[in-house]
N, C-alpha and C positions, 0 to 999 in steps of 0.2 A: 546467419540465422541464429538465435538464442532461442532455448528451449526456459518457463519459468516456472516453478513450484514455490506454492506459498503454504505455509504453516503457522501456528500459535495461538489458532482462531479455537472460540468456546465458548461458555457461558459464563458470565460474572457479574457479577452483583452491582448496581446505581453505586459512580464511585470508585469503581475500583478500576482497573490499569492491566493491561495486556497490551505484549507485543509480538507482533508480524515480520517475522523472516519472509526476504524472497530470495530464493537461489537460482541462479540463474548459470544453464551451461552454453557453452558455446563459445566461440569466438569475439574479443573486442567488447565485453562487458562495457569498459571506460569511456568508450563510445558511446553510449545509448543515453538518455535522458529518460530517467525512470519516477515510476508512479504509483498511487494507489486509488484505485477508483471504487465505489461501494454500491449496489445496490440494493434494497429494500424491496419489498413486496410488493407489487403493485407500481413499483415507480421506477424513475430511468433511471440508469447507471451513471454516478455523477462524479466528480472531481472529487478527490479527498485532500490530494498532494504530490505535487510534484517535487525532484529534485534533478535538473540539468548535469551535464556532464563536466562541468565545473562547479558544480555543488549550491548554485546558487538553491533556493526552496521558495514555494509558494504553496499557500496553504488554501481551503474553502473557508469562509468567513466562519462558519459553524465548528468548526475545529481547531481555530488559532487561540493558542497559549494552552491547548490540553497537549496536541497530538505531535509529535515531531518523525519527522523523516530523515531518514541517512541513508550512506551507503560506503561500504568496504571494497573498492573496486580490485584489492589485492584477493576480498574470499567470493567477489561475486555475488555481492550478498546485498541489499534494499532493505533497510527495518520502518518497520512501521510503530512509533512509541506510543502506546495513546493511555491516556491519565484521565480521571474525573470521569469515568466512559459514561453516558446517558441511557435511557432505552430508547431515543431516537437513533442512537448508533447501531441500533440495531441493521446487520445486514451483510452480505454476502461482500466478502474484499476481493480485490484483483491487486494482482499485479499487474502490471504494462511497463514494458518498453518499446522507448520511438528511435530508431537508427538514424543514422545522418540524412539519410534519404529520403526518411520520414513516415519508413516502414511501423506499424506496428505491432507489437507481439502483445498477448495476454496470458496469466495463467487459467489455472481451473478454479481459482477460487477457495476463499476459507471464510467459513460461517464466523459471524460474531453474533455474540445474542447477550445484551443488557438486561439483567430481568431478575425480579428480588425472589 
């Protein structure tokens, strides 16, 4: 089981760049294939980015070439990089991890809010 807390979330300006730690405790970190999914107001909870347990990434088309994903499987850690941020990014991030089994885990969330 992994437990996840996400942080770095705020408000910032059309343009500007913030990034998202996720920490994650527990057991077999390097195992999981981790994520960022976002919700908005009103609307579902959608892909942001993935990154596999061999690091391969996948991104939502609305965020390729701004936003990048990594992860430090030595601090347990999932970043979320995001550049050029819009006020349609505006919204509530998650973390997610899927275990080998294809359990999945969430955090509680960090607001991001675009907005001049």
């Amino acid at each position: 089981q992994v437990q996840l807390v996400e942080s770095g979330g705020g408000l910032v300006q059309p343009g500007g760049s913030l990034r998202l730690t996720c920490v994650a405790s527990g057991s077999s970190f390097s195992t999981y294939s981790m994520g960022w999914y976002r919700q908005a107001p009103g609307k579902q909870r959608e892909l942001v980015a993935v990154i596999t347990r061999v690091g391969s990434t996948n991104y939502a088309d609305s965020v390729k070439g701004r936003f990048t994903i990594s992860r430090d499987n030595a601090k347990n850690t999932n970043d979320l990089q995001m550049h050029s941020l819009k006020p349609e990014d505006t919204a509530v991030y998650y973390c997610n991890a899927v275990s080998q089994f294809s359990r999945a885990y969430w955090g509680q969330g960090t607001q991001v809010t675009v907005s001049s």
